[in-house]
C-alpha positions in Angstrom: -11.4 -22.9 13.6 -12.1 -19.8 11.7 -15.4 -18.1 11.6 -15.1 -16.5 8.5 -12.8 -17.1 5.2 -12.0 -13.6 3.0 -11.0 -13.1 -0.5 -8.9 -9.5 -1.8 -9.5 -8.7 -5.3 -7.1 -5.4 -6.7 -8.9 -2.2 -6.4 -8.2 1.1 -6.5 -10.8 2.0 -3.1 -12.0 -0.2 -0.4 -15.4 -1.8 -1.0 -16.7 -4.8 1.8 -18.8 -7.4 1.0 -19.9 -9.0 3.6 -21.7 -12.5 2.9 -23.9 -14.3 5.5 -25.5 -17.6 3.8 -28.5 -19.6 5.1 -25.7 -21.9 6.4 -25.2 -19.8 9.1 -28.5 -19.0 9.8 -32.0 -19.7 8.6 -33.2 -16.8 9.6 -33.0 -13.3 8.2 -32.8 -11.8 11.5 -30.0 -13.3 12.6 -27.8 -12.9 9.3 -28.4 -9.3 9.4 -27.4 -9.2 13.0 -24.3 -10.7 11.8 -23.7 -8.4 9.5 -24.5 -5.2 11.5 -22.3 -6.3 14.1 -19.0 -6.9 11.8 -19.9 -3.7 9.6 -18.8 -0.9 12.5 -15.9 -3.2 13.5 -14.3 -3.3 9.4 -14.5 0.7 9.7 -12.5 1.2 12.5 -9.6 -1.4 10.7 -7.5 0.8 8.5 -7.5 -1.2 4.5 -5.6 -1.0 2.0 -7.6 -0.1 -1.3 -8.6 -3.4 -2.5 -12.4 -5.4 -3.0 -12.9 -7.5 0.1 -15.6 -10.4 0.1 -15.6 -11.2 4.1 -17.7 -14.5 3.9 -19.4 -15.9 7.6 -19.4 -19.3 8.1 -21.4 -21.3 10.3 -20.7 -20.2 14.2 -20.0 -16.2 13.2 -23.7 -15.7 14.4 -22.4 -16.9 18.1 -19.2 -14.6 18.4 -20.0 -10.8 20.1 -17.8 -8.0 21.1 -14.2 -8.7 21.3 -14.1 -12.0 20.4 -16.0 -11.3 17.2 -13.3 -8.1 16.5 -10.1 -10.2 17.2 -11.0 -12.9 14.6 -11.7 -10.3 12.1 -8.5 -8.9 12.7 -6.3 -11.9 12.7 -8.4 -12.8 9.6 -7.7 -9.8 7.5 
């Protein structure tokens, strides 16, 4: 089961959205820890210049560490 589904618009530089609903999380806290923790992880992936929209899905807030960075990777 994948954690998180992503859509690539063209672009001519890299932009990340990264979307964390309520689904995932009621709380604000916890969204934002999802977010922080897949933000350092998307810098150190080289992209191609494109628009990303990296949506979480319910479950991404209980990945960490290396489990959380391989399914980004296989992902993108």
């Amino acid at each position: 089961m994948s954690f998180f589904s992503l859509r690539v618009s063209p672009g001519e530089k890299v932009e990340v959205i990264i979307s964390v609903s309520k689904k995932v999380s009621k709380s604000a806290v916890v969204r934002n820890t999802v977010r922080r923790r897949i933000r350092p992880i998307l810098k150190n992936i080289s992209l191609k210049p494109a628009k990303y929209l990296l949506i979480a899905k319910p479950g991404a807030e209980k990945l960490k560490g290396k489990t959380l960075e391989e399914e980004l990777i296989r992902i993108i």
